[in-house]
C-alpha positions as CSV (number, residue, x, y, z in Angstrom):
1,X,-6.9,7.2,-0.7
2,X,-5.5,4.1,-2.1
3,X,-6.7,0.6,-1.1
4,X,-4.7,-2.7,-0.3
5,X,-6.3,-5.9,-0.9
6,X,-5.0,-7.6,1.8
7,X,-6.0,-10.9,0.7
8,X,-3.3,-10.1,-2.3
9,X,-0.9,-8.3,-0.2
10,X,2.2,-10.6,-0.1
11,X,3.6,-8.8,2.5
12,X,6.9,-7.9,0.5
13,X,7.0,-4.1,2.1
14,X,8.2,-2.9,-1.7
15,X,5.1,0.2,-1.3
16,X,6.2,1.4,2.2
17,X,9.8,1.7,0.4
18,X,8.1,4.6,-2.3
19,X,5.8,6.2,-0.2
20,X,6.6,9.6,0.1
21,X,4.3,10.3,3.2
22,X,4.7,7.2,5.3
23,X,1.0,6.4,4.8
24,X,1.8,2.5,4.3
25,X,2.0,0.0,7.9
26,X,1.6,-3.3,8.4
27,X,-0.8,-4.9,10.0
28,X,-0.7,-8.1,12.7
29,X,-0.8,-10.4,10.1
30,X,2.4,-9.5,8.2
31,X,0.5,-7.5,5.0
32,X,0.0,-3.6,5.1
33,X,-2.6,-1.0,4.8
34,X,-2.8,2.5,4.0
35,X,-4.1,5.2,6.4
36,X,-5.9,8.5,5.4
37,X,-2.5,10.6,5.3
38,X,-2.3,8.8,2.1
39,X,-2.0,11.6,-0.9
40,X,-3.2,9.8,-3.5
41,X,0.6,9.7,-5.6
42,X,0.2,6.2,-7.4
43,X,3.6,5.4,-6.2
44,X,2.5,2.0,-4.3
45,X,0.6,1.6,-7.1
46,X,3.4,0.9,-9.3
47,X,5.7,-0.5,-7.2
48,X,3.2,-3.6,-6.2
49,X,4.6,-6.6,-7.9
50,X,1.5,-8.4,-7.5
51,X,-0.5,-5.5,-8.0
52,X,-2.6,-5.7,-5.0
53,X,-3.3,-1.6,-5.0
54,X,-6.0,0.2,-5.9
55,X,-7.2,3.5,-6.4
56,X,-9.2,4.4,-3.5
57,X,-12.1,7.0,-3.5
């Protein structure tokens, strides 16, 4: 699963555009985090323009 930093995370929403399973939500402070449905794609982790993503385990 893929990891936001969400001290990088400027809460732009441009991953939970590409992700094909919904895995991407945002949390009460206005960034987002991926849950465990996450397949592993790399979509969000293209699409990031401040690249905030990273490969999970």
């Amino acid at each position: 699963m893929h990891v936001i930093d969400e001290n990088g995370c400027i809460g732009c929403g441009a991953c939970t555009s590409v992700c094909p399973v919904d895995a991407i939500s945002p949390t009460p402070e206005g960034k987002y985090r991926i849950d465990d449905t996450c397949i592993n794609c790399g979509a969000c982790l293209e699409t990031c323009p401040v690249e905030a993503i990273s490969p999970g385990d």
